[in-house]
C-alpha positions in Angstrom: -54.9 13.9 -10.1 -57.2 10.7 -10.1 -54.4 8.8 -8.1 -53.4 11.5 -5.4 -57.8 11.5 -4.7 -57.4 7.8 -4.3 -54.6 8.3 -2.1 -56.6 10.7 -0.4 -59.5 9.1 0.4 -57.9 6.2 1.9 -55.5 8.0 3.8 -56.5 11.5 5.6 -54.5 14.1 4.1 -52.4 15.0 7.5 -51.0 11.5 7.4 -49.5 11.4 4.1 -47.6 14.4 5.2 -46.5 12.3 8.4 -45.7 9.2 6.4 -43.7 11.8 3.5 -42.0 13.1 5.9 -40.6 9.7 7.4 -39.7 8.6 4.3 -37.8 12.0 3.8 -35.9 11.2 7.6 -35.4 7.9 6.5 -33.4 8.4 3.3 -31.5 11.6 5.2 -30.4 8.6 7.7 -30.0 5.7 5.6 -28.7 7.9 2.1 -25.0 7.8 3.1 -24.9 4.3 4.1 -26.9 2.9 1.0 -24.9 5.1 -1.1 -21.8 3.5 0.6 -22.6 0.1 0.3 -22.6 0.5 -3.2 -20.2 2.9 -4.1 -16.9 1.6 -5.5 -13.9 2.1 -3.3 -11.3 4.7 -3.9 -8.0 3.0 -4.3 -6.1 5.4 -6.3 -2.7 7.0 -4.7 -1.9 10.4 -4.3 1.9 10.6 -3.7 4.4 13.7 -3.6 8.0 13.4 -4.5 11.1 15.6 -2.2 14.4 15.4 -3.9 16.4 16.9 -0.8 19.6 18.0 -1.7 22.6 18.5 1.4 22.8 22.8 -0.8 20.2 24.6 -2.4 18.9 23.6 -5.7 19.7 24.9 -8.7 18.2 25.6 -12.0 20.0 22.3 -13.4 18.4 20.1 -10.9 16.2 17.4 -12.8 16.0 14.3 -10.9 13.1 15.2 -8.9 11.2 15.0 -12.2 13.0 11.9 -13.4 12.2 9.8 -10.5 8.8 11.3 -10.6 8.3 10.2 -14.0 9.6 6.6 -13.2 7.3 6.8 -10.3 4.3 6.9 -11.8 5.3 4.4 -14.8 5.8 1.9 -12.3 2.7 2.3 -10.4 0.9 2.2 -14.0 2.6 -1.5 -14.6 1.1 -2.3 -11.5 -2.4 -1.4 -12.5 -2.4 1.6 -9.5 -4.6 4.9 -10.3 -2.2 7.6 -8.9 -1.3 11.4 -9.6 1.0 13.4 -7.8 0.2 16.0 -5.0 3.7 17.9 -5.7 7.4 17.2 -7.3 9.9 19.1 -5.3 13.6 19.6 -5.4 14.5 21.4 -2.0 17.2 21.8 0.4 18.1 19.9 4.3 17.2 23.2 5.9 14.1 23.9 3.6 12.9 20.1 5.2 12.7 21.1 8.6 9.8 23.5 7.9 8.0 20.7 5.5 4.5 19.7 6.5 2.9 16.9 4.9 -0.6 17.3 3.4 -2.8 15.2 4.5 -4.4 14.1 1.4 -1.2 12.6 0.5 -1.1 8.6 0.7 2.7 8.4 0.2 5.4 10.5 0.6 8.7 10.0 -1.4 12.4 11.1 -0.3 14.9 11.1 -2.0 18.4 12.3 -0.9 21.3 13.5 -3.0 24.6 11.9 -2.5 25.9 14.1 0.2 23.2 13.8 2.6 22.3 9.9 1.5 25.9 9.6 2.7 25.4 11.2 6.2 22.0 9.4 6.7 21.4 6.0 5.0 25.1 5.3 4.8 26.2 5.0 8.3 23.2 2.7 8.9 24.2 0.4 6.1 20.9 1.0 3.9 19.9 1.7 0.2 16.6 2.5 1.2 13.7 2.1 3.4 10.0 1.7 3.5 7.7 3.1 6.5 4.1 2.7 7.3 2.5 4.7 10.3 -1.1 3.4 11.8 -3.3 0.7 11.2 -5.0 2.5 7.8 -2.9 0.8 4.9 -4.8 4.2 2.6 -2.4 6.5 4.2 1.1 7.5 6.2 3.7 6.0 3.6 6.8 6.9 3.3 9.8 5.6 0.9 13.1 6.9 1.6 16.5 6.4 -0.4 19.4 8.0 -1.5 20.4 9.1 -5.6 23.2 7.5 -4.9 25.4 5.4 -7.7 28.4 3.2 -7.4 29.8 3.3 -9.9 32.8 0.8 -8.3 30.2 -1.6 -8.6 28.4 -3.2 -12.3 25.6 -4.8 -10.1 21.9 -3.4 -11.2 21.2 -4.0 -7.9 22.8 -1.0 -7.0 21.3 1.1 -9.4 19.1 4.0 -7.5 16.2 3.2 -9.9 16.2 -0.5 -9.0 16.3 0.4 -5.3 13.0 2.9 -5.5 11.4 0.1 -7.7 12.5 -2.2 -4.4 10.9 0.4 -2.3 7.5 1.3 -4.4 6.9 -2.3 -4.5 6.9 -3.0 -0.8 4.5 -0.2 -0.7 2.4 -1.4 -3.1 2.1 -4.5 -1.5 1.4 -2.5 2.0 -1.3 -0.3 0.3 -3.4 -3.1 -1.3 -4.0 -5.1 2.2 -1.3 -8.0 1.5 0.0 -9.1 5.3 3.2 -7.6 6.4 4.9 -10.7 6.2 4.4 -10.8 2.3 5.2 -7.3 2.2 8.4 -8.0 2.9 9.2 -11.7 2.2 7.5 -11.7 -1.2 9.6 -8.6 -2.9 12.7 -10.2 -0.9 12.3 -13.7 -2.1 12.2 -11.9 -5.8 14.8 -9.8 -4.9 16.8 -12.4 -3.7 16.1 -14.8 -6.6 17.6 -12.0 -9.0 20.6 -11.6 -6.7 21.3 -15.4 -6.9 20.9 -14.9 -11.3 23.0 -12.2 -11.6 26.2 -13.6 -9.2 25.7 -16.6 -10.7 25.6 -16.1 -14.6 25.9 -12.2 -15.7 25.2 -13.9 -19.8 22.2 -16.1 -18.5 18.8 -14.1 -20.3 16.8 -15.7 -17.7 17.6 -12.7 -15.0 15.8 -10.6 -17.6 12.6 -12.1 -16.2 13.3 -10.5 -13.2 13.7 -6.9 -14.4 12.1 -4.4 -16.6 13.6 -1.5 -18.7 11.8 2.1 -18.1 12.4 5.1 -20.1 11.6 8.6 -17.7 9.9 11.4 -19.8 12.4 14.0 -20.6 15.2 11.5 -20.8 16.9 9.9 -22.7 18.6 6.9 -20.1 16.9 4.1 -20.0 16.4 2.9 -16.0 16.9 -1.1 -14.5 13.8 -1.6 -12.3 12.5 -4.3 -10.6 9.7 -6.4 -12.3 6.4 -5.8 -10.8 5.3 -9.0 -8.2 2.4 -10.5 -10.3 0.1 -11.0 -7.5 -0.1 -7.6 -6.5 -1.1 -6.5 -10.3 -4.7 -5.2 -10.0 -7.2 -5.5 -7.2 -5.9 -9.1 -6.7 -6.3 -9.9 -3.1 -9.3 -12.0 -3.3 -9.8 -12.1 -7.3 -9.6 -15.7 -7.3 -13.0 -15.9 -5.0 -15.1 -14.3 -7.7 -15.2 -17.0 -9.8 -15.7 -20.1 -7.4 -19.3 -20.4 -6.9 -19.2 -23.4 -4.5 -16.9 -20.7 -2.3 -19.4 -18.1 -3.1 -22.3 -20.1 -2.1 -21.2 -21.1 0.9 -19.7 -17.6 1.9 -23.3 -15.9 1.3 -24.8 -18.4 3.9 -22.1 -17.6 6.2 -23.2 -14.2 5.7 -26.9 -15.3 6.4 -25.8 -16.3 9.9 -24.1 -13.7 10.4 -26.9 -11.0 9.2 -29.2 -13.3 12.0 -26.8 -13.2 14.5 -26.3 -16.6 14.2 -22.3 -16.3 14.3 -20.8 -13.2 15.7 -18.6 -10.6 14.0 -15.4 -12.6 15.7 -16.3 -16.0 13.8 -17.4 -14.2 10.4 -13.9 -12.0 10.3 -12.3 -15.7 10.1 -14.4 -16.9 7.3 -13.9 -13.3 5.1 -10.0 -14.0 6.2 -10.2 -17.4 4.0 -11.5 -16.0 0.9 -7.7 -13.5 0.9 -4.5 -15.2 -0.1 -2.6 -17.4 1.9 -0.6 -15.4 4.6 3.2 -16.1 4.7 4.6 -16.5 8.1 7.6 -14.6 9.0 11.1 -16.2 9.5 14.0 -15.0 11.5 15.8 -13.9 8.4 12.9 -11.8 7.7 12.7 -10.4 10.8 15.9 -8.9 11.1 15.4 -6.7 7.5 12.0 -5.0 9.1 11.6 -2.7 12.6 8.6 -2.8 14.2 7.0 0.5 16.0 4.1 0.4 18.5 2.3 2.4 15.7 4.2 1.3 12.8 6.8 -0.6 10.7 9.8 -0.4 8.7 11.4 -2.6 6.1 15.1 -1.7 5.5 16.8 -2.6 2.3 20.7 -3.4 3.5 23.2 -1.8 1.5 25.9 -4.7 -0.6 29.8 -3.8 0.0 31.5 -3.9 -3.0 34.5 -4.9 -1.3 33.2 -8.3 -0.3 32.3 -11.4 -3.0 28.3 -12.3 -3.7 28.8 -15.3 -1.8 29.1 -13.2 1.3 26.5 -10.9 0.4 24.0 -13.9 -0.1 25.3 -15.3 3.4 25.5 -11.6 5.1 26.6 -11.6 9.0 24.6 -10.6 11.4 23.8 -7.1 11.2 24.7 -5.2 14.3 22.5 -2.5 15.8 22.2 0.5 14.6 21.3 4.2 15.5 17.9 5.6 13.1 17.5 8.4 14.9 19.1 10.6 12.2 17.0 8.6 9.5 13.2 9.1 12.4 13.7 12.8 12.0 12.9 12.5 8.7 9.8 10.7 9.2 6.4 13.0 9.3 4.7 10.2 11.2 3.9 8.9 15.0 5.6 6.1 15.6 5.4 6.0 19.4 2.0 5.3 20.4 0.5 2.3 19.8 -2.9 2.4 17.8 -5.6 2.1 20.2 -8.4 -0.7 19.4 -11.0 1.6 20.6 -10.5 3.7 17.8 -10.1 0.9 14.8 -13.9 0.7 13.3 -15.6 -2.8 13.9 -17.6 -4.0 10.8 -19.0 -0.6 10.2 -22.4 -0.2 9.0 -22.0 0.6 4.9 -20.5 -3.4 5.3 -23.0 -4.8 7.2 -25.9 -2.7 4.6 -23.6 -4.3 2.1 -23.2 -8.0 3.4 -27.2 -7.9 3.5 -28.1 -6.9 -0.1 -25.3 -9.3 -1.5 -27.1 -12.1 0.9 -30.2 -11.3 -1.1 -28.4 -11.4 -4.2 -29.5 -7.7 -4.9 -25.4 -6.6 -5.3 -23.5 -8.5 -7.5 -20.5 -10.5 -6.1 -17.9 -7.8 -7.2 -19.5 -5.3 -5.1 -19.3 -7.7 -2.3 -15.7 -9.0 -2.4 -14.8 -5.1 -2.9 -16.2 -4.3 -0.1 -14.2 -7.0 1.9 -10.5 -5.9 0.3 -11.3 -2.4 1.3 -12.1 -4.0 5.0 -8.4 -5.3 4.9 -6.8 -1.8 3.7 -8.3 0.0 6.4 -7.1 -2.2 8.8 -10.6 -3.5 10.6 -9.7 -6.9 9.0 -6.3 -7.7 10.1 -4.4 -10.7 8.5 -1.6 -10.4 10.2 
């Protein structure tokens, strides 16, 4: 009571009311922001499985919950929080009333043999991978086909390999790496284990290539693809934390730009150095991914068994092919192009951010999270 007479005798007690009251509006305006800048990004993955069948399902229908299960092993090697929205076995017909939710990140299909055959087939594909927009958070889709040749002893053929194939590229995609490592890094690996296997079926060092899985509920164990190191964790820009001459001389950088100093253009190239090297796309490359104006695809080309792996390695130039059957499928938009007007610049929890790191009142974690999660929505492009 001493301390509020104090108060009151200094200030007149109508302006401590004013001066409350602006702190109040000031917190009401400020509170999200502040709370922003310091709140840990959300990077776990909600996903939801379709196991589409050509018939209706039947009570002895499994796989939906077998690929679900390898699903969410795999995203646990590669260090992803996930849980699924909804596992789903349903029919062609029951598909054309689907609607996606919206809280789902990534959206898995996976065709039984009969409809694989009258959609991935004719295009020459084991699978695909789709992203819609310029958010990597959201519109996923993995597509692919339970679909075994049995004519064939290659792993690579396995339909657990193949989703492995697929999850990874998405991984890749959902973390912020550029679309050229999307596709060349899980290619070069694919390609490497290719080369391993034609080569020498005995030699153990193809093993380091592959993992073995065990689905709950099952008793098979499934060949998948080894996870791509990098892409373990929150890895994008790990190896910035612990240089402190890098460090130092980003925080000044940040100085300048908090003044004005340097504009938002020149700083987005100095946050761009402290990610990993970008791979530049090659004309191989190109021909395994379609571009949309509001999207991409990366398409995984099916192996004829009827042809040796030296062809396969050296494949002939792939002739074009109709995806209209395989777009109908696809819960996305990708016709119109992504307007810049609408893809946020630097927004303000960054900026409330980039100052209390400058001061050294955030530590540099909080920081360098802050600038991943700029590159998975999209505002800093690497590409």
């Amino acid at each position: 009571m001493i301390r509020v007479n104090k108060i009151k005798n200094i200030v007149p007690e109508e302006k401590i009311y004013v001066i409350f009251g602006i702190l109040i509006t000031l917190s009401l305006i400020l509170g999200p922001t502040l709370t922003k800048s310091y709140a840990a990004e959300d990077s776990s993955v909600e996903w939801q499985l379709l196991y589409i069948k050509k018939d209706a399902c039947g009570p002895k229908d499994n796989m939906d919950k077998v690929y679900a299960s390898l699903i969410s092993k795999y995203f646990e090697l590669y260090q992803l929080a996930n849980h699924n929205s909804s596992v789903d076995c349903i029919s062609e017909s029951q598909f054309k009333d689907f609607q996606k939710s919206e809280n789902v990140n990534l959206l898995v299909l996976i065709f039984d043999q009969a409809l694989g055959k009258s959609t991935l087939h004719p295009n020459n594909l084991d699978g695909i991978y789709v992203h819609s927009g310029n958010d990597r958070t959201i519109n996923h889709l993995l597509m692919m086909c339970d679909c075994s040749d049995f004519a064939s002893g290659y792993e690579t053929t396995l339909p657990s390999w193949i989703l492995s194939h697929e999850l990874s590229h998405f991984v890749l995609s959902y973390k912020g790496f550029s679309k050229s490592d999307i596709k060349m890094k899980i290619h070069e690996k694919q390609d490497q284990y290719d080369t391993c296997v034609g080569s020498n079926f005995d030699d153990n060092k193809c093993n380091e290539f592959k993992i073995i899985v065990r689905a709950d509920s099952s008793t098979k164990n499934y060949v998948m693809m080894a996870p791509y190191a990098p892409a373990i964790g929150n890895t994008l820009i790990n190896y910035a934390i612990t240089n402190s001459e890098l460090i130092n001389l980003q925080r000044d950088l940040t100085k300048m730009w908090i003044t004005n100093t340097i504009d938002d253009k020149a700083y987005e190239t100095t946050l761009k150095h402290l990610v990993n090297p970008v791979t530049n796309s090659t004309s191989e490359d190109a021909k395994l991914a379609l571009e949309f104006p509001n999207g991409f695809m990366i398409r995984e080309l099916s192996k004829p068994t009827e042809i040796d792996w030296n062809q396969y390695l050296n494949p002939i130039s792939d002739k074009e092919k109709s995806f209209q059957t395989l777009l109908n499928y696809i819960p996305f938009n990708l016709k119109d192009p992504v307007s810049e007007s609408n893809i946020e610049k630097m927004p303000n929890w960054f900026k409330t951010r980039a100052l209390l790191w400058s001061e050294k009142r955030i530590s540099d974690k909080v920081f360098f999270d802050g600038v991943e999660h700029l590159v998975r929505m999209g505002t800093l492009k690497l590409d």
